[in-house]
N, C-alpha and C positions, 0 to 999 in steps of 0.2 A: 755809378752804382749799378751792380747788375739784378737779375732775377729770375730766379729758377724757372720751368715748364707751370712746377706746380703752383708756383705762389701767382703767376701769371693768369694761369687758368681758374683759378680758385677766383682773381678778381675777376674774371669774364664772366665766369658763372654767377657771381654776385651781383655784377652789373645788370644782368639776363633777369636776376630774379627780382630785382627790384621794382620788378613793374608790373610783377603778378602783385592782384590785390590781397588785402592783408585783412583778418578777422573783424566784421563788422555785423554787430545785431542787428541791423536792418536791411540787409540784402547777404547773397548767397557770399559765404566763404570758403576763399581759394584753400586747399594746404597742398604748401611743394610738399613734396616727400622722396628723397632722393636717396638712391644706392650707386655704388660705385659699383657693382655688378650688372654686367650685360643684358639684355632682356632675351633669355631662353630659359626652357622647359624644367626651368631651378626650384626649389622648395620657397629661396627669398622670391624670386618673381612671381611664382603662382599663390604664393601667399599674402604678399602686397596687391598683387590684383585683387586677392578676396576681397582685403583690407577695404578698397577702394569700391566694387561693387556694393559693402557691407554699408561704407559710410554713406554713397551716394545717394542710395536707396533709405537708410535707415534715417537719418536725417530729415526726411522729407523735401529734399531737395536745399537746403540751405548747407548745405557744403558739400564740397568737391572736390578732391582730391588729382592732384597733377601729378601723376609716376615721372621719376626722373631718373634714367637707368643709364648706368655709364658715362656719368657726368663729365664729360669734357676731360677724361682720364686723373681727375682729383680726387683723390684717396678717400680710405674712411676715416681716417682721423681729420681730413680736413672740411671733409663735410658735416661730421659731427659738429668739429668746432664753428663751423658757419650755422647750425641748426643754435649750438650755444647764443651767437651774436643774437640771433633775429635774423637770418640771409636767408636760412632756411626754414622750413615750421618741425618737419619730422626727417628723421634719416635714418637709413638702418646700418648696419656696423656688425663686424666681428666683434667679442669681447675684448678682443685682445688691443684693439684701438679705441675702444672704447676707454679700457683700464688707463689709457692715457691724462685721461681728464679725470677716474675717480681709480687711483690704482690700487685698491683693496678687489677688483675683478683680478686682479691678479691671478689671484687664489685657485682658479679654476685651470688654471696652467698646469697645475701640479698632475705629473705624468699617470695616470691610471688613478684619479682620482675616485669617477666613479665606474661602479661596474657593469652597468648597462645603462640606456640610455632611457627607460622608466624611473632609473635611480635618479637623474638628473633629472626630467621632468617632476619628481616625487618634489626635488629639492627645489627647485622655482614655486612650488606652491607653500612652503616651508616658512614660519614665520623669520629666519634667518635672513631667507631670500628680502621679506618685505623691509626687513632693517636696513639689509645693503641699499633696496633701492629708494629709501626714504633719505637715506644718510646722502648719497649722491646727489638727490635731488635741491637738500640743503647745502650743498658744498659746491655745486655746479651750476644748478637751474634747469638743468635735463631732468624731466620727468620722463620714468618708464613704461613705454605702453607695452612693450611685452619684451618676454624673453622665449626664443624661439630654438629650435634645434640648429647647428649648424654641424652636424655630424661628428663622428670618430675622425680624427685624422689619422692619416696615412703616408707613407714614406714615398717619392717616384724620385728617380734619378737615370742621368743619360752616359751612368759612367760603367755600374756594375749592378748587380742581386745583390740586396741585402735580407741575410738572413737573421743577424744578431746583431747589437751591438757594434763588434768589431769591426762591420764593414763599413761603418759611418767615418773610418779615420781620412781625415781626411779633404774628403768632400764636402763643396762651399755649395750651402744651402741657405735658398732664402727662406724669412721668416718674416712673422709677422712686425708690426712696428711698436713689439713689444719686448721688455726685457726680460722678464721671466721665459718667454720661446727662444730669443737667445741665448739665458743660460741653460735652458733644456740642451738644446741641438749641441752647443759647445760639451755640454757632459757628456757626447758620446764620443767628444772628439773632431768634431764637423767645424767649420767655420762656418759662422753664424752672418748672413746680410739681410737685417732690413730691405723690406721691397715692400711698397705699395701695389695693392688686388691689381690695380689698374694696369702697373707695371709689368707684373709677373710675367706671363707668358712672351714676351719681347728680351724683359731679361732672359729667360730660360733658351728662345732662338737664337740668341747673340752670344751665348755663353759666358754670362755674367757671373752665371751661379749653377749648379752642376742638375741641382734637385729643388725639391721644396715639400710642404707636407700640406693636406687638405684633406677634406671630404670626400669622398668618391664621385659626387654628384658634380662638386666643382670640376673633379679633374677633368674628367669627363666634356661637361658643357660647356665648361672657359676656356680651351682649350689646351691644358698642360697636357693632355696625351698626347696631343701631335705633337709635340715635342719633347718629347722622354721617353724611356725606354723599356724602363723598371720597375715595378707598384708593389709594395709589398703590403701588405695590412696590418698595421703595429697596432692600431687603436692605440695611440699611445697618448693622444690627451681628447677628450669631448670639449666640443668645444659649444659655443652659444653666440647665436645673431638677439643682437639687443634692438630694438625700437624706441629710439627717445624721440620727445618733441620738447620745444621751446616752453620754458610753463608759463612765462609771462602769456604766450598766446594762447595757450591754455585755458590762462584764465580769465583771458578775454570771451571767451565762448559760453556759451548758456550750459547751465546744470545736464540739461538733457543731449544737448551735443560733446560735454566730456563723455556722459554716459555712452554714446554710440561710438567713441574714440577707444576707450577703455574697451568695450566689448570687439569691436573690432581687432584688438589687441591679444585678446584669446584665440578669436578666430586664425590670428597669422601662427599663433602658436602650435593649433591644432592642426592646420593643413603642413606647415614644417617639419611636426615631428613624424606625423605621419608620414610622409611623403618622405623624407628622409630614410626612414628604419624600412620601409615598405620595399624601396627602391635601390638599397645598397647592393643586395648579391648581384641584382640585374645590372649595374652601374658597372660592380667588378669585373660580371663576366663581357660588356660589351669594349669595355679597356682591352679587354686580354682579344676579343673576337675580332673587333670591328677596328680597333686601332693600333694590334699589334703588339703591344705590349708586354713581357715577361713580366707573369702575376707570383710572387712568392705568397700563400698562405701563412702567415703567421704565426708558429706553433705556442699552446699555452707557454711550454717551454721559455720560447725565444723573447716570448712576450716579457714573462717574467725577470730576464736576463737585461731588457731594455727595464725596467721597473727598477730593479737591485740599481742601475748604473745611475739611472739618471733621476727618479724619484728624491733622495737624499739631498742632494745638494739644490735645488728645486724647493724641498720643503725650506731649509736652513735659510735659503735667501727670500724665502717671503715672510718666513717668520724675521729674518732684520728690517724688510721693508717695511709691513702690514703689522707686529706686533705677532707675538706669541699666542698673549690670550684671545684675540682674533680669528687666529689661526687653528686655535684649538677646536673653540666655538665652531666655524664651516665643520669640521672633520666630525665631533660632533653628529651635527645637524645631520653630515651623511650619512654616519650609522646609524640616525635615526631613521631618514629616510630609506634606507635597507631593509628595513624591519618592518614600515609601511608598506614595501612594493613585496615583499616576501613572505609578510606574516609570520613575522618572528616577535 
């Protein structure tokens, strides 16, 4: 029998954490808290530090929080799923690997969903938001402690500029280890690969995969700019860093230590989205400065040209997955929340 990098590492990592201590009323409790992102100057790391100052402090010292960054290069979907077992207590995750274990997040895949990134904070505080994450919690056991900004993504590739649409024919682009980002990238014509965060930038050195799409801030601090070429700014899907924890450990903890878990929970939201929207032009222009890179601006235009192509078929396949009237309901909820952040 053989076994992969990952499924190997995942048990190392398992092994490792079994011997941190585990929620007990009577003396201080440990919580892993693990991202498969690096520890640098990122919206998730300066936000999980808060996280962890918030809790250390706000607890009175009966819990403690272990940052675990860059776990032994095991994904987010698989530390999610270890956060599911009990291996982990919290983990933080893209949506889009999160959507693996409750795939109604799907939903937020859909290309130019919302239209600024107030819109989508508007929509995390939205009783819709509290459904989805009530409903997962019954269907998982991942309770959410927050949902956090993970930026607009963006186009980089090491082959050509792209300005519209057309130039995506072609070129193999990693994605997320989700299927709705796969049928996005394929509707513009791309070959779509799967790649774990961990992975990324090794594939994109070795020429695995041509491009990929992210945050500014990722591209930036994980290192895809030293390895690509291209950056264009599609904003073509918003995306969201989720915080789940374990709820059986959960609810092992006293009334007043979920409370400082929960609030801690806002706190990672607030320093993310901030620090996200605060930090994007700066992020663009040191891509284009400091590492080189040919920055295409994204014209409303061209925007809309990537929307027309690949929004459609994007909506059609989550309304087969997630149900219609589902589907409806988010969309919806968004024009509600538009009219909150607008005053309409």
């Amino acid at each position: 029998m053989s076994y992969s990098f990952k499924t190997i590492a995942a048990a190392a990592v398992c092994t490792a954490l079994v011997a941190l201590p585990l929620a007990s009323a009577d003396a201080q409790t440990k919580i892993r808290f693990a991202t498969s992102v690096p520890e640098a100057n990122t919206a998730e790391v300066l936000g999980m530090k808060a996280m962890k100052d918030y809790i250390d402090f706000k607890s009175g010292g009966t819990l403690e929080v272990d940052l675990l960054f860059a776990t032994m290069g095991v994904g987010e979907r698989e530390l999610t799923e270890m956060v599911q077992q009990g291996a982990l207590d919290m983990a933080l995750a893209a949506d889009g690997a999160v959507s693996g274990f409750y795939p109604k997040l799907q939903v937020f895949g859909i290309p130019y969903l919302f239209k600024s990134a107030p819109v989508a904070w508007e929509f995390a505080r939205s009783p819709m938001a509290k459904q989805m994450q009530q409903e997962m919690l019954e269907q998982t056991g991942l309770r959410t402690v927050a949902w956090g900004e993970n930026g607009f993504r963006n186009l980089t590739n090491s082959k050509h500029e792209v300005k519209g649409p057309e130039d995506m024919q072609g070129l193999k682009m990693r994605v997320m280890e989700s299927p709705v980002f796969m049928r996005f990238m394929e509707s513009l014509g791309a070959a779509a690969t799967p790649i774990s965060f961990s992975e990324l930038v090794m594939s994109l050195q070795q020429g695995v995969v041509d491009g990929q799409e992210n945050a500014s801030s990722n591209v930036y601090e994980n290192g895809m700019a030293d390895v690509q070429k291209f950056f264009s700014t599609t904003e073509h899907i918003y995306s969201m860093t989720i915080i789940t924890i374990n709820d059986q450990f959960y609810q092992g903890l006293t009334p007043a230590q979920q409370q400082v878990i929960m609030e801690a929970g806002q706190l990672y939201a607030a320093v993310a989205n901030s620090f996200k929207v605060t930090s994007d032009r700066d992020y663009i222009e040191r891509i284009r400065d400091e590492k080189g890179l040919q920055v295409h601006i994204t014209t409303p235009e061209e925007k809309e040209a990537f929307r027309e192509l690949a929004q459609p078929p994007v909506v059609e396949y989550v309304n087969e997955q997630l149900g219609k009237e589902f589907v409806d309901a988010v969309l919806a909820q968004v024009d509600e929340s538009e009219k909150q952040v607008y005053g309409q």
